[in-house]
Each structure stands twice: as C-alpha cells, then as structure tokens.
LUMVEX-647304 format. One record per residue (C-alpha): y, z, x; residue number from 1; residue in three letters. Coordinates in nm, 4 decimals. Each point is the difference from the previous one (the first is absolute). Example, Ala and Ser with C-alpha at 12.3 -4.5 7.8 and 13.67 -1.06 7.14 Angstrom:
# LUMVEX-647304
(pt (-0.4500 0.7800 1.2300) 1 "ALA")
(pt (0.3440 -0.0660 0.1370) 2 "SER")
This chain:
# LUMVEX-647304
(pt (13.2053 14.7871 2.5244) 1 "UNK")
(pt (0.0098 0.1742 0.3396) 2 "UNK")
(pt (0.0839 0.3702 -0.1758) 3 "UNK")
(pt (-0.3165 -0.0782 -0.2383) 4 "UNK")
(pt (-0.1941 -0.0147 0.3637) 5 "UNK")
(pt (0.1492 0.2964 0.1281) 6 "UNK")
(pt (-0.0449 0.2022 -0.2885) 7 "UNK")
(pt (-0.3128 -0.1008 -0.0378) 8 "UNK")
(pt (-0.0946 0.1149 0.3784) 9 "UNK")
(pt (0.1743 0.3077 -0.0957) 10 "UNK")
(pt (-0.2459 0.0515 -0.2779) 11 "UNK")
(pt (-0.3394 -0.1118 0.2342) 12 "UNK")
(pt (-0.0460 -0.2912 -0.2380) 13 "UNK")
(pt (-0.1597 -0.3607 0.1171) 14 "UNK")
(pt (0.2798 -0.2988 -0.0354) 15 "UNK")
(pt (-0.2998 -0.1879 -0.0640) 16 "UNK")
(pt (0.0563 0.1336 -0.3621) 17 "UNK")
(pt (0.3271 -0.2704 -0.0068) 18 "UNK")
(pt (-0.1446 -0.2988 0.0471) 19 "UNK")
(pt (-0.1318 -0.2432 -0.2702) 20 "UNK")
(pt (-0.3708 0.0370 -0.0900) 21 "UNK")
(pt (-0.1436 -0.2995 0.1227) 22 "UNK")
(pt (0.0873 0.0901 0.3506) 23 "UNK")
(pt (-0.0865 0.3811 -0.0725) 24 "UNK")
(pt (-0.3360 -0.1458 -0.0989) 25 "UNK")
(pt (-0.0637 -0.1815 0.3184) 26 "UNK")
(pt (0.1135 0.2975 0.2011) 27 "UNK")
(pt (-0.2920 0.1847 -0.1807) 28 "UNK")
(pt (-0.2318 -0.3114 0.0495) 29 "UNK")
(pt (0.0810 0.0087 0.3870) 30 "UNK")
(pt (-0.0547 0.3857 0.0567) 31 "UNK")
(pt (-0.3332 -0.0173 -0.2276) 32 "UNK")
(pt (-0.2258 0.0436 0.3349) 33 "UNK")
(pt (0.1825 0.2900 0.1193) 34 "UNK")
(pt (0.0109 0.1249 -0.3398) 35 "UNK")
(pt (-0.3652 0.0170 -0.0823) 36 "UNK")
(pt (-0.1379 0.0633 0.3576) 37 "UNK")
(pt (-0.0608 0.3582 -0.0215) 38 "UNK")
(pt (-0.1169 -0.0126 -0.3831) 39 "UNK")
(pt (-0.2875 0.1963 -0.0331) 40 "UNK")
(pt (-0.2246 -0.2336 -0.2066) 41 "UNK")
(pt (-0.0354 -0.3761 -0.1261) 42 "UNK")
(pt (0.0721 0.0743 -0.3273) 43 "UNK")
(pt (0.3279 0.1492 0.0543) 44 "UNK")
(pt (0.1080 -0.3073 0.2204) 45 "UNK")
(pt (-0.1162 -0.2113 -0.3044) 46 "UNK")
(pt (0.2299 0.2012 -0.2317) 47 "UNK")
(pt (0.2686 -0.0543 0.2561) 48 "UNK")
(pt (-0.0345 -0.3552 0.0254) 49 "UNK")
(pt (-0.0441 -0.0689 -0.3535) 50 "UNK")
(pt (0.3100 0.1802 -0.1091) 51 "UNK")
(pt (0.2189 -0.1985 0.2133) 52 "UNK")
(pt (-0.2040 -0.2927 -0.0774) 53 "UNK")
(pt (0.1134 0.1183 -0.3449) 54 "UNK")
(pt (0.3705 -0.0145 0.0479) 55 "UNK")
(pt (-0.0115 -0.2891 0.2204) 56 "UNK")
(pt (-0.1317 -0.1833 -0.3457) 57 "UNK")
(pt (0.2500 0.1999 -0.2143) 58 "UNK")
(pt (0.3063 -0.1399 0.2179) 59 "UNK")
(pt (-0.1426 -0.3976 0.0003) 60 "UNK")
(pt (-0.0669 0.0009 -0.3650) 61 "UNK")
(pt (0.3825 0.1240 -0.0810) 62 "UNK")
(pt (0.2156 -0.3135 -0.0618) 63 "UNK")
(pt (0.2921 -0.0387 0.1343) 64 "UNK")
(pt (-0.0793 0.1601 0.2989) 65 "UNK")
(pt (0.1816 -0.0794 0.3845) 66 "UNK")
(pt (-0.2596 -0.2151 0.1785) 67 "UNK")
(pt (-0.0534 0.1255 0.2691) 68 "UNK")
(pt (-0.3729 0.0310 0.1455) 69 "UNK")
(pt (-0.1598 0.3065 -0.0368) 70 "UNK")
C-alpha cells in the first residue's frame, strides 16, 4: 500500500481517509476541542457535536461491525 500513500501525498490528501471508521471516528472524537475552539457561537458547536454524535450512533448500531472502541 506504500504507492497508495505516496500518491496520495502527491495529491495533498489525508491518509487518515484509509483507515477503518471506527478509528477515523475516534480521531475526530480526539481533535473535537481543537475543532470547535474558534467556532463562533454555541449553536454551531452543538451542530458539530451532534453530527458526530450522529455517526458515532450510526457506526454502533451497524451489525457486524469490528469492535473496536470508538
């Protein structure tokens, strides 16, 4: 998989994009601070939240599903 890295660097593009969602997920969940810190106003972080809230529920309720933690 090491060309699909390169060409992805090539192209600018995250590798973050390769891994499985579960662990893209907690990526996002870890980064939510810095993500929201300069958002202008409470209802936008609430939009934020919720909608990864949102696919947080969307991945658990999938069966079948790797388990790993999110």
């Amino acid at each position: 998989m090491w060309w699909v890295k390169e060409y992805l660097a090539r192209q600018g593009l995250s590798t973050e994009a390769l891994l499985p969602l579960p662990l893209q997920l907690r990526r996002e969940i870890e980064r939510l601070p810095e993500t929201v810190a300069n958002v202008p106003s409470e209802q936008s972080v609430r939009e934020i939240v919720a909608g990864l809230n949102r696919r947080v529920v969307e991945y658990m309720l999938h069966p079948g599903q790797l388990p790993i933690p999110v």
